[in-house]
N, C-alpha and C positions, 0 to 999 in steps of 0.2 A: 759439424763438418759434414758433406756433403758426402754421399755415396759417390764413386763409381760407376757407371751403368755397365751391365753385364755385356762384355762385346758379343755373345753370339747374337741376345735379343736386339742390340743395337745394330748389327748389321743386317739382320730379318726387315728391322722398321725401316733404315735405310734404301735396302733393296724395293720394299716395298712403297715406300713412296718415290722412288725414280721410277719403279713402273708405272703405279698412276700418274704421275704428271708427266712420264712421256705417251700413256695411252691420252691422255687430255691431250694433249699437244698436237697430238695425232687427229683428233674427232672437230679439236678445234680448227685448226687449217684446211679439213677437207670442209669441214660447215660454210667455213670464211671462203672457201675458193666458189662452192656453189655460191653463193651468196653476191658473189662478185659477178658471176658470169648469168645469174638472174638479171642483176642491174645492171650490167651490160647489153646484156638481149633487149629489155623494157627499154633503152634510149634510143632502139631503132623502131619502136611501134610507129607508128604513124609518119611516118618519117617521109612519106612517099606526098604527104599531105601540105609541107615545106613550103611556104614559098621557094620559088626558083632554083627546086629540087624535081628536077623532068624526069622523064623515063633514060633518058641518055647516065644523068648522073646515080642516076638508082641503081644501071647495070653495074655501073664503075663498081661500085659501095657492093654491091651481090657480088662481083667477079672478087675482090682485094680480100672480103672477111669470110668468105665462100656460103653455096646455094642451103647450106643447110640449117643455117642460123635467120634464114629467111623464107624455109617451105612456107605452105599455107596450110592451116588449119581446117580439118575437115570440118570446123563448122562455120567457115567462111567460104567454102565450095556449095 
């Protein structure tokens, strides 16, 4: 016949695995959001390069997602 686990050690282990897997949870979603918003920023690289993407349609696209997702690089100046 099987033991009982003691409830105070079982509620320690408890407690303590909800906290790690909401600190994981936590490291995981901000990892995942940067990660998103890399691969978001890289699909406008060269974008100016387009066919039938002029300077009129590039302001559009700079004015909609704003100027700061498209500064220039000081080592493009």
């Amino acid at each position: 016949m099987a033991k009982k686990p003691n409830p105070v050690i079982q509620k320690a282990r408890d407690e303590g695995y909800n906290a790690g897997f909401n600190a994981g949870m936590k490291l995981g979603f901000e990892q995942g959001k940067y990660s998103a918003c890399m691969h978001f920023a890289d699909q406008f690289e060269g974008l100016e390069k387009v066919p039938g993407i002029g300077p009129k349609s590039m302001e559009k696209v700079v004015n909609h997602f704003g100027e700061e997702l498209f500064q220039k690089s000081t080592k493009e100046a």
